[in-house]
C-alpha positions in Angstrom: -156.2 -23.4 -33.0 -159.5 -25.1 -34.3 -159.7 -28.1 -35.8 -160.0 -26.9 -39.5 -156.2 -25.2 -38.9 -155.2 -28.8 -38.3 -156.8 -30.6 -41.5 -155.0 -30.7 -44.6 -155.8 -27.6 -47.5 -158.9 -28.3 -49.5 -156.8 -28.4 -52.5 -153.8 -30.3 -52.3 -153.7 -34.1 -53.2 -155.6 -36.4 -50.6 -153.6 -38.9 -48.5 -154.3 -42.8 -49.0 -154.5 -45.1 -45.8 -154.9 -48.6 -46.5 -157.2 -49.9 -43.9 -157.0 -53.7 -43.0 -160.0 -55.4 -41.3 -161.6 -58.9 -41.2 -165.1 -56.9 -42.0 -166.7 -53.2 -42.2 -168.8 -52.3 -39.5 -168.7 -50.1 -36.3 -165.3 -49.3 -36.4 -164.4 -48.8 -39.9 -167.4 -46.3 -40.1 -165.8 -44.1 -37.5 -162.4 -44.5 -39.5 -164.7 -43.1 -42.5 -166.2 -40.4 -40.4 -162.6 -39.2 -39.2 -160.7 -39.6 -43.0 -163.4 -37.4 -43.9 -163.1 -35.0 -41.7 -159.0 -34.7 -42.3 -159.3 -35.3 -46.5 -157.9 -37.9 -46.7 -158.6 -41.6 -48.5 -159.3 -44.4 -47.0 -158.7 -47.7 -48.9 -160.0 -51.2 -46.9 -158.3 -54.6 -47.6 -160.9 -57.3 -46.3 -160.8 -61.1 -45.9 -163.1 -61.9 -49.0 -163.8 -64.0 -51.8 -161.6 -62.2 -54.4 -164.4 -63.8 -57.2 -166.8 -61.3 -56.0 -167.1 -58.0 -57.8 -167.2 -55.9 -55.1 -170.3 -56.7 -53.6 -170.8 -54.2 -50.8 -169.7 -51.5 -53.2 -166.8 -50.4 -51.0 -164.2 -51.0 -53.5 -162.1 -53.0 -50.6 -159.4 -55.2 -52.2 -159.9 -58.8 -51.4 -157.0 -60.9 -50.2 -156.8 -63.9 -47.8 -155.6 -62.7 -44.3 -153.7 -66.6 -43.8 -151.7 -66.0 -46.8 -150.0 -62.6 -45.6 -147.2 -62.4 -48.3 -149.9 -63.5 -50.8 -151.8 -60.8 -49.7 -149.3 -58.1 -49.5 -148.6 -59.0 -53.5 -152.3 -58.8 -54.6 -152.4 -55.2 -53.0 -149.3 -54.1 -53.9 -150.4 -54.7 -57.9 -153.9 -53.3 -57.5 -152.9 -49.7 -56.0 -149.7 -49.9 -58.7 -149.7 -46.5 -59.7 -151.1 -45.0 -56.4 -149.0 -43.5 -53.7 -150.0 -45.0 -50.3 -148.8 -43.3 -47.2 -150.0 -45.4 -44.1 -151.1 -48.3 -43.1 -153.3 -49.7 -40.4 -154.7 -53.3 -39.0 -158.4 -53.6 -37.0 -157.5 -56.9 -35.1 -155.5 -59.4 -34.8 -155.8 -61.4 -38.2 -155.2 -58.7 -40.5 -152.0 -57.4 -38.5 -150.0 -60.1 -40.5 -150.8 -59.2 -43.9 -150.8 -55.3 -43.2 -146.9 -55.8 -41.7 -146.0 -57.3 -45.3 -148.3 -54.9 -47.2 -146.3 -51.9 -45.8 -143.3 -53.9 -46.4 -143.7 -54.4 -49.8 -144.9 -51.0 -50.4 -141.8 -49.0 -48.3 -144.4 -47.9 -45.7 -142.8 -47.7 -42.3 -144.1 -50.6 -40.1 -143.7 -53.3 -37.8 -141.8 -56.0 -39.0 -143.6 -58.4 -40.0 -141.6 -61.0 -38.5 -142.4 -59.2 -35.1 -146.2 -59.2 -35.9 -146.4 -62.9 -36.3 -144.6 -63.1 -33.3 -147.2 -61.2 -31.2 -150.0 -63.3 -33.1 -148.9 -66.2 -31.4 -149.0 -67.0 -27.5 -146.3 -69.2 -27.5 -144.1 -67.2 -29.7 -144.8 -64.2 -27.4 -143.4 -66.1 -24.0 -140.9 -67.2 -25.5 -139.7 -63.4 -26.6 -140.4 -62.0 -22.9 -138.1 -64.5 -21.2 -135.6 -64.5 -23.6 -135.6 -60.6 -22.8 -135.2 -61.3 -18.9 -139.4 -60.3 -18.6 -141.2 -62.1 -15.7 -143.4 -64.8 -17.5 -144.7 -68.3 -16.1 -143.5 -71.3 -16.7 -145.3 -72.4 -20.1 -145.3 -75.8 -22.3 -146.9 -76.0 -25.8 -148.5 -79.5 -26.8 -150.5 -80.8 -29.7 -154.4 -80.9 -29.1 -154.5 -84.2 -30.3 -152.8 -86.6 -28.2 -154.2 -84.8 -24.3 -151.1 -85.1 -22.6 -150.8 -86.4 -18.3 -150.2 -83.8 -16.9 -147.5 -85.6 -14.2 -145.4 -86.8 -16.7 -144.6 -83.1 -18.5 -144.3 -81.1 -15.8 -147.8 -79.3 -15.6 -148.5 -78.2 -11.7 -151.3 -76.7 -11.0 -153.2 -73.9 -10.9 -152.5 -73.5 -15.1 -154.1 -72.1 -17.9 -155.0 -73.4 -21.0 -154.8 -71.7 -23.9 -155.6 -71.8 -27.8 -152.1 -70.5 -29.6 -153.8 -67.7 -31.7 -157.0 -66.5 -30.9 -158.2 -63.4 -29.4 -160.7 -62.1 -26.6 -159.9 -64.9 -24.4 -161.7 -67.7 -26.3 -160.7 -71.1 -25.6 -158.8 -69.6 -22.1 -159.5 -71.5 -19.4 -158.3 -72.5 -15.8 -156.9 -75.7 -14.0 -156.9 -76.3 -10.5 -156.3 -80.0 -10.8 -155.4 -82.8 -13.3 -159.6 -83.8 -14.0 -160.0 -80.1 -14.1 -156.9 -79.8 -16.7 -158.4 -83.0 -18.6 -161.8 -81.6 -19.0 -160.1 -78.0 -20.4 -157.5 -79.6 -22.9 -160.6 -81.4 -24.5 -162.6 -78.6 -24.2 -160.5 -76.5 -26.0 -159.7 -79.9 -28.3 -163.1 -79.6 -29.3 -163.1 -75.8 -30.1 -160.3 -75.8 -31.9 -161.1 -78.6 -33.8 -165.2 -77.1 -34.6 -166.2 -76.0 -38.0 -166.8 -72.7 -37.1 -163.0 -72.1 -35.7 -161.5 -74.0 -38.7 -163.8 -71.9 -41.4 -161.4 -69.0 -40.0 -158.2 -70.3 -41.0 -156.2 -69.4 -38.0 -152.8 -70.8 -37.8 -151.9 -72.9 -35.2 -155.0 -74.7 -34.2 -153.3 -77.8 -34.1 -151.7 -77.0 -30.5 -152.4 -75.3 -27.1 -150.2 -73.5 -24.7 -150.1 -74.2 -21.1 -148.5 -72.0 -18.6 -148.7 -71.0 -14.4 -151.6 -69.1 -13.7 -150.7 -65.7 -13.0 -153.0 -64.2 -9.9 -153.5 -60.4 -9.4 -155.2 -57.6 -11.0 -155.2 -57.1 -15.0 -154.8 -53.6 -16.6 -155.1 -52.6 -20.5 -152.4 -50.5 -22.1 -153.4 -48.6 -25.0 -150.4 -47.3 -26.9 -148.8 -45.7 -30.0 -145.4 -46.3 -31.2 -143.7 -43.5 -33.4 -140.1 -44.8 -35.0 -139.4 -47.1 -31.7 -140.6 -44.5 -29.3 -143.2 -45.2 -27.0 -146.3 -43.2 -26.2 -149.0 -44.4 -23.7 -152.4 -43.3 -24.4 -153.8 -45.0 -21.6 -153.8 -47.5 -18.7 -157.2 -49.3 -18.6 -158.4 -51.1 -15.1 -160.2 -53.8 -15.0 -162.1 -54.1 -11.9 -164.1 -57.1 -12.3 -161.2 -59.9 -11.3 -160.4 -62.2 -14.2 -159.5 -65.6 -11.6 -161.1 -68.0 -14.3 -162.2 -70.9 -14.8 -163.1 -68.4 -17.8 -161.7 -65.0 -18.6 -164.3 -63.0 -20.4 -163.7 -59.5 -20.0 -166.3 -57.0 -19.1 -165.5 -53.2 -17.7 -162.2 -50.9 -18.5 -162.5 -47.9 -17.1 -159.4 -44.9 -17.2 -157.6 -43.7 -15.5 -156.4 -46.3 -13.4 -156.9 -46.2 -9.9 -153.2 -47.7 -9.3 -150.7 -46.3 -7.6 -148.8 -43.6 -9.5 -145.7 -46.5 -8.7 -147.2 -49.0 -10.1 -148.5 -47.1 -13.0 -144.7 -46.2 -13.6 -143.9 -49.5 -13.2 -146.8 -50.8 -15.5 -145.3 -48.2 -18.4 -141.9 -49.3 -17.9 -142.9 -53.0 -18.7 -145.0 -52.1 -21.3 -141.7 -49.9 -23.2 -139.6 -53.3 -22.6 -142.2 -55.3 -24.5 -142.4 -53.4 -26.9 -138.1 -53.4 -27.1 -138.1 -57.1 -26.7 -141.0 -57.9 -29.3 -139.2 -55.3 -32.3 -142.1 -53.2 -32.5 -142.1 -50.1 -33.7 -144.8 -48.2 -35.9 -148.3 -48.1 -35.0 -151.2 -48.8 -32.2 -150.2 -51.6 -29.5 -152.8 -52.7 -27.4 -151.6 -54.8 -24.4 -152.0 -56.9 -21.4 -150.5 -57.0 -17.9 -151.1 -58.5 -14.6 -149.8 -56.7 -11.4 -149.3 -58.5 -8.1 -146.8 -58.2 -5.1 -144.3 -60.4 -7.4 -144.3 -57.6 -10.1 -145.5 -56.4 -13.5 -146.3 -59.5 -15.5 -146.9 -58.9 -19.6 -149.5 -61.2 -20.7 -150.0 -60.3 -24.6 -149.1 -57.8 -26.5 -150.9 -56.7 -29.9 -149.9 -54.9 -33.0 -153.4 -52.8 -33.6 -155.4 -50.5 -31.4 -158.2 -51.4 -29.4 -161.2 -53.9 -30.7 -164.2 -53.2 -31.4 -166.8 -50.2 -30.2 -164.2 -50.2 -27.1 -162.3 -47.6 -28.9 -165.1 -45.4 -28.0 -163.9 -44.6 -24.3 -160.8 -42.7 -25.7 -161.0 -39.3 -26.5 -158.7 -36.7 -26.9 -158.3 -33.2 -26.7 -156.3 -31.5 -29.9 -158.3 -28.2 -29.8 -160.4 -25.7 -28.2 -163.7 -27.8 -30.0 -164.9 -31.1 -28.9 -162.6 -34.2 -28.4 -161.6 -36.3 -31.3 -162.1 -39.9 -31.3 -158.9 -42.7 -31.1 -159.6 -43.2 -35.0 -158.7 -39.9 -35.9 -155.4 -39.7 -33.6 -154.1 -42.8 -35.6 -154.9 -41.3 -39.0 -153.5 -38.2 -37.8 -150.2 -40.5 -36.7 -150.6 -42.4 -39.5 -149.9 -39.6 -41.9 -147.5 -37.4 -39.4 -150.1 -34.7 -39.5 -150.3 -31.8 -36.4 -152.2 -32.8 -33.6 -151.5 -36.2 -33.5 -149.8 -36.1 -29.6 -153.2 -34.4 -28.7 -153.4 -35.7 -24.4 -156.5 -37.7 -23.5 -159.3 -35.9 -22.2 -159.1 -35.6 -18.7 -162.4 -36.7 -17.4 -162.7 -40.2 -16.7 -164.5 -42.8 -19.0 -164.9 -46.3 -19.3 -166.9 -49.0 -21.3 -168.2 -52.4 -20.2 -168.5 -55.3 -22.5 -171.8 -56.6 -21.6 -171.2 -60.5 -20.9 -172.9 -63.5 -22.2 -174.8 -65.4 -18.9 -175.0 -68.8 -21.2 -175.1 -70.0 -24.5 -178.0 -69.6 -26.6 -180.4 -68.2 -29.0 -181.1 -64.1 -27.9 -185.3 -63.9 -28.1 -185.1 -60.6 -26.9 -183.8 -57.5 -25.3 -185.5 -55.2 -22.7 -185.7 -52.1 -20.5 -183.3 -50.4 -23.1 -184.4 -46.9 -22.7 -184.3 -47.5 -18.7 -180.5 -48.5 -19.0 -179.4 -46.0 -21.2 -181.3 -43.2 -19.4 -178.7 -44.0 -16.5 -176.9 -41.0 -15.3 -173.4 -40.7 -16.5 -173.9 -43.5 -19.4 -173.2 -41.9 -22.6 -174.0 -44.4 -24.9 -175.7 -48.3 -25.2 -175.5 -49.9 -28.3 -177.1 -53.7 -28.5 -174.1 -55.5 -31.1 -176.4 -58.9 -31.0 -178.9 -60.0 -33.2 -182.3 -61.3 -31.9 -182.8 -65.0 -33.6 -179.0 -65.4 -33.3 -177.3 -67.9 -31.4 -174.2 -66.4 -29.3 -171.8 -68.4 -27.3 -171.1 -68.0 -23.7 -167.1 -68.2 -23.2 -165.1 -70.4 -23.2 -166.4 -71.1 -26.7 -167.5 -67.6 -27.4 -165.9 -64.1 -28.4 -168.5 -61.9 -28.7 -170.5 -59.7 -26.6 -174.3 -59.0 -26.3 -173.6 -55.2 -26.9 -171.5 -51.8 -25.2 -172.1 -49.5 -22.8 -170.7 -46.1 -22.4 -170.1 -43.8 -19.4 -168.2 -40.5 -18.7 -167.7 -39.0 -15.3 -165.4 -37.2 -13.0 -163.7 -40.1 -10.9 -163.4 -43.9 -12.3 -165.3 -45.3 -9.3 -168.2 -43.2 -10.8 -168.2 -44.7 -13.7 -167.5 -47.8 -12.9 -171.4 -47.1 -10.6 -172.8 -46.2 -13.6 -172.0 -49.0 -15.8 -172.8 -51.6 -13.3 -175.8 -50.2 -12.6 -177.2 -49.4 -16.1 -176.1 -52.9 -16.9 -178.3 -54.1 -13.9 -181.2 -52.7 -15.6 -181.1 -54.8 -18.8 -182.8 -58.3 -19.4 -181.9 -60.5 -22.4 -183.6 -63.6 -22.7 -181.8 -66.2 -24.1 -183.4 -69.6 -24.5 -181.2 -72.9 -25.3 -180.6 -73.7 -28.9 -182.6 -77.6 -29.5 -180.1 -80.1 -30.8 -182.1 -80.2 -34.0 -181.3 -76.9 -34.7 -178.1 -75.9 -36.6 -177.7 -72.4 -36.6 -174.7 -70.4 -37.6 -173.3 -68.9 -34.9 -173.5 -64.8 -35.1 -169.7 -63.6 -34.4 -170.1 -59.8 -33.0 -167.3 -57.5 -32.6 -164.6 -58.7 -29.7 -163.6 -56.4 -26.8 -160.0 -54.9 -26.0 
């Protein structure tokens, strides 16, 4: 069967999908590719100034992401009349407002009860060990008044966290009370930034401390159909994530665990899921695995951020794979194909890190890196003249690279050593300077 047997007849009535993102960009453009492919509609809801007449001509309906019931209102009158038959959320912000969108439109979904839930850290560990899920010991305090760390219970090592962002920003390690000191400022001083607060996150009046958890950290990529549990596939990550930051670089699949611990890993991953209330949709999660177990660290209501979707594939036909994107459309609207298996040969994607703060002057030895055998693709996500922030601060990458090949620890080669070949220069920013800083898209 080819891939025209599996799309929708030219002439019957084209399906709506109501497409929630902070912005349009990289991802959305391959959601456009795929919805044109299958016939259907796509229709984006974006974090916007609703004054605005549609200035990028994409006719997306403008709602405020931290007013999710708000929001769900707005686009339930604009598409009155319409029949919309799925919904879906690109990161974490617009999962909220996409839960109550579906709600009010009688569009099976999460909860949206259980999508606040996941949005926030604390929330999330409090779910896992009610459920009887291994979790560290955790405390949540208010940035403003730095607590001792003696007097409420904080040993050491920790990890202290922002509430509600994503890609690790604001994580950091303790391995002693000046080191906990220095990070609960640090991330007092993040939280507290004009940049962070122009983003309206909730919770950015407290942090979460918890035990660090040591071992390796794996990615789950999932898909949830009416409570039922599909894993698309278990990410390693092979550089170690110990801290004192946690920015994330490779994920390359399939993992090189143990098929037991894999097993072990998907089990987890279903109880989650269970103990969380989710249902409908992409998950995209995190565990750690050590001798003491399977540890859940986070899990998310949408798929995979970013250009990282690009290292799933899957096979529904005899033709060439099909991208993530066009799996969850084909989910979305319960159309054939959409339990194609990943592709079996092995792929991966590295998130190419930011060495320090600072303005990007330029990038070389491109074609060199991308001419690197196995890499598929390279694509630089980072302005030159931009400032971009190292983490802790930071959440976004210098660019993406791309490789395919027939074992993991060949891919893994490749990316390491096409990322070897690069040179960004990146010179401080001067204090005089004031410089927006340029927020590109976050990894997994």
């Amino acid at each position: 069967m080819n891939r025209e047997a599996l799309s929708p007849a030219a002439n019957t009535t084209a399906k709506r999908l109501l497409l929630f993102a902070t912005k349009l960009g990289y991802q959305t453009k391959c959601f456009e590719d795929a919805a044109r492919q299958l016939g259907v509609q796509l229709t984006y809801v974006t974090d916007r100034c609703h004054q605005l007449e549609d200035p990028w001509g994409d006719q997306a309906i403008p709602v405020h992401f931290e007013s999710p019931e708000k929001a769900a209102y707005v686009v339930k009158e604009k598409l009155r009349g319409r029949e919309v038959t799925g919904v879906l959320a690109l990161g974490d912000r617009p999962a909220v407002a996409a839960a109550y969108a579906a709600r009010a439109l009688g569009i099976p979904y999460n909860h949206p009860a259980v999508v606040e839930a996941c949005r926030s850290k604390l929330r999330t560990r409090e779910v896992f060990r009610n459920a009887g899920l291994p979790v560290p010991w955790f405390r949540s305090f208010p940035i403003a008044a730095i607590p001792e760390p003696a007097l409420v219970g904080v040993s050491f090592p920790c990890v202290v966290k922002p509430l509600s962002l994503s890609a690790s920003q604001g994580v950091m390690r303790a391995n002693n009370r000046d080191e906990f000191l220095a990070a609960a400022s640090r991330l007092r001083r993040l939280l507290q930034s004009a940049e962070i607060r122009a983003t309206r996150e909730p919770n950015l009046d407290q942090m979460i401390v918890e035990g660090y958890v040591p071992g390796r950290e794996v990615a789950v990529e999932g898909l949830l159909t009416d409570g039922a549990l599909r894993i698309l596939a278990i990410f390693d990550k092979p550089d170690p994530l110990e801290g004192p930051y946690f920015e994330e670089t490779i994920y390359v699949t399939p993992s090189r665990l143990p098929e037991s611990t894999q097993k072990q890993i998907e089990k987890c991953v279903e109880d989650a899921t269970r103990a969380l209330g989710l249902t409908d949709g992409p998950i995209h999660a995190e565990f750690r695995t050590n001798g003491g177990g399977i540890w859940p660290m986070e899990v998310a209501a949408r798929p995979i951020g970013g250009l990282c979707a690009r290292a799933l594939r899957f096979s529904i036909s005899e033709g060439e794979p099909v991208g993530l994107e066009e799996l969850l459309l084909r989910h979305a609207f319960r159309m054939p194909g959409s339990d194609a298996p990943r592709e079996t040969e092995a792929s991966g994607v590295m998130m190419i890190p930011v060495p320090h703060s600072g303005i990007l002057e330029s990038v070389s030895r491109v074609p060199s890196a991308r001419a690197t055998h196995r890499i598929t693709d390279l694509v630089i996500t980072a302005r030159l003249h931009d400032y971009i922030a190292a983490w802790p601060e930071g959440s976004s990458y210098l660019g993406f690279l791309f490789a395919t090949g027939n074992t993991p620890e060949e891919v893994e080669r490749a990316l390491r050593e096409a990322h070897r070949k690069l040179r960004f220069r990146i010179t401080p920013r001067l204090p005089v300077e004031h410089p927006a800083t340029h927020r590109m898209p976050a990894g997994g």
